[in-house]
C-alpha positions in Angstrom: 0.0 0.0 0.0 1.1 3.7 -1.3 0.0 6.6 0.9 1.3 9.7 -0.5 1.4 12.8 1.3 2.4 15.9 -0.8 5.7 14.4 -2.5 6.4 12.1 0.4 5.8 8.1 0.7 5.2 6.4 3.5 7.8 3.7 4.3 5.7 1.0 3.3 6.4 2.1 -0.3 9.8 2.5 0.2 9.5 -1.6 -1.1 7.4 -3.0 -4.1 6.9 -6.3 -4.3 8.5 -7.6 -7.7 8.6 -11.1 -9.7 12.1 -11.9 -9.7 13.6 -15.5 -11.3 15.3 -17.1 -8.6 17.9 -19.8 -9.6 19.6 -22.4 -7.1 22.4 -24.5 -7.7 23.9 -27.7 -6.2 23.0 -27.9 -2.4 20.4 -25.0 -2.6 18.7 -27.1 -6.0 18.8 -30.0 -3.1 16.9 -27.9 -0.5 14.6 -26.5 -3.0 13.9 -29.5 -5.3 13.6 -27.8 -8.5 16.7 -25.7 -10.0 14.8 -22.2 -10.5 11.4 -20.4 -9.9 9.3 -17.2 -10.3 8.6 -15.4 -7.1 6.9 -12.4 -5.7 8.3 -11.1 -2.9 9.1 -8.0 -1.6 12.1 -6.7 -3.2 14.8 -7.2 -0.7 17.3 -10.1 0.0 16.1 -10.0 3.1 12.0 -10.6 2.3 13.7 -13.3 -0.3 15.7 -14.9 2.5 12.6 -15.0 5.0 10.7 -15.8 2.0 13.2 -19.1 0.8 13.2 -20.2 4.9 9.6 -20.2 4.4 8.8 -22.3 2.2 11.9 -24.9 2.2 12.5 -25.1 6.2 16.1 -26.3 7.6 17.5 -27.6 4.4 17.7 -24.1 3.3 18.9 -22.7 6.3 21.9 -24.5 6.3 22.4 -23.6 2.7 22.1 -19.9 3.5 24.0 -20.2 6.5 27.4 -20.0 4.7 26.5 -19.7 1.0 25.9 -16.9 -1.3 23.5 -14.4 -3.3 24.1 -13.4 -6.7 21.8 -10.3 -7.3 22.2 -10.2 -11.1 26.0 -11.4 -11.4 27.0 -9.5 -8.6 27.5 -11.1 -4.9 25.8 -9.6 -2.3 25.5 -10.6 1.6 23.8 -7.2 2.0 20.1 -7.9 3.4 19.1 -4.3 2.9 20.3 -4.5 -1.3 17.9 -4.1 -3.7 17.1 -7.0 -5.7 17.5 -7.2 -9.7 16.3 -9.8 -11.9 17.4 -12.5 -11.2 18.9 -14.1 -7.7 21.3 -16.8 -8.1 21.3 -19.3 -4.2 24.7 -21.1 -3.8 25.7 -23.2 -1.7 29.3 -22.8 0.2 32.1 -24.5 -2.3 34.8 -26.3 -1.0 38.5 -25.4 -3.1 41.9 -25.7 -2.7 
């Protein structure tokens, strides 16, 4: 909801809710069971975090836990950021 007063917005408008593709990969494919999806969600990583603990529970906790967020190509561990397109969920990789 909007409420405009004069050229001010309330902070509920501050955030739209958006339809973003969100992609997962490895692990986070695992917790989710499918490797990508259309969501609404209000449009910060934050609401998309809450939003992914929601519906897939502890699997994707532990997934998020360490992993990462790619917010059109770019990582991001910010939960205030602004989200783009596309989100891309991975999993912690193990290198050497």
């Amino acid at each position: 909801m909007t409420i405009v007063a004069g050229n001010e917005q309330t902070e509920a408008s501050a955030h739209a809710e958006r339809t973003l593709t969100v992609r997962y990969f490895a692990a986070a494919a695992e917790a989710a069971g499918r490797d990508q999806e259309q969501l609404t969600v209000v449009d910060t990583l934050s609401a998309l975090r809450e939003e992914l603990l929601r519906r897939y529970g502890d699997p994707m906790a532990r997934v998020l836990r360490s992993g990462s967020f790619l917010i059109d190509g770019t990582v991001s561990r910010d939960l205030d950021r602004p989200l783009g397109e596309t989100v891309d969920i991975l999993p912690p990789f193990a290198g050497g």
